[in-house]
C-alpha positions, 0 to 999 in steps of 0.5 A, a space after each residue: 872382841 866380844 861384845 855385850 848386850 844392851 841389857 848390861 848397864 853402863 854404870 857397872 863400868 863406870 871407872 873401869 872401862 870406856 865403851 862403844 856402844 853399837 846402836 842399830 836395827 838387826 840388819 844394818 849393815 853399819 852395826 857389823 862394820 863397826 863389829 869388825 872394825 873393833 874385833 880388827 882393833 883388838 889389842 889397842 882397844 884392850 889397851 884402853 880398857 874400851 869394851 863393846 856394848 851392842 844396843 840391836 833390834 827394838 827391844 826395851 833394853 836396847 830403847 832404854 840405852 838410846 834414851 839414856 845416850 840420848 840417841 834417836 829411837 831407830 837407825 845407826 848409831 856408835 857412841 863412845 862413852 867415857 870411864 865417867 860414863 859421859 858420851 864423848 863421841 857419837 856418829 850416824 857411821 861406824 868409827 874408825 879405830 883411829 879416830 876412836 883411839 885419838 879421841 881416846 888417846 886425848 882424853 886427860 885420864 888416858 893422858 894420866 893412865 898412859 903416864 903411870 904405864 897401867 890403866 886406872 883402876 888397876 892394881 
């Protein structure tokens, strides 16, 4: 599953996507356990229209996104953010794919999506 960097601001998904955001110093092992933890659940992800945002290292792109989610400046974090753009999960652990797609999955908009057969926004 690709991911992107932190330079990307979250708005330009708002409405279209929900995002795991990956925060993590460059050598946490944390952040590719949660890599591979999301590559491994590639098509229930796509499914939810949920992406992959990598907040790595110390740049001032990636402190610009701790800050806005409200996250500490070093160490570990996922974050699931929502379509709304509104954090809706966030761990000091990579989360499983099965708790990322419950959280999901109870989420009334995906509730909604799910009912019409294709994901909000969508053609």
């Amino acid at each position: 599953m690709p991911a992107a960097s932190a330079g990307l601001d979250l708005d330009r998904y708002r409405w279209k996507s929900r995002v795991l955001v990956i925060a993590a110093a460059a050598d946490d092992p944390r952040a590719a356990a949660q890599d591979r933890i999301a590559e491994a659940a590639g098509a229930g992800m796509r499914e939810r229209d949920l992406v992959v945002v990598r907040a790595i290292g110390e740049g001032r792109e990636t402190a610009a996104l701790r800050r806005r989610l409200g996250l500490p400046a070093t160490g570990f974090r996922a974050v699931l953010v929502g379509k709304d753009g509104g954090a809706k999960l966030t761990a000091e652990a990579p989360i499983p794919a099965e708790r990322l797609f419950s959280t999901i999955d109870a989420m009334p908009m995906r509730q909604e999506e799910a009912a019409r057969g294709r994901p909000r926004g969508r053609p």
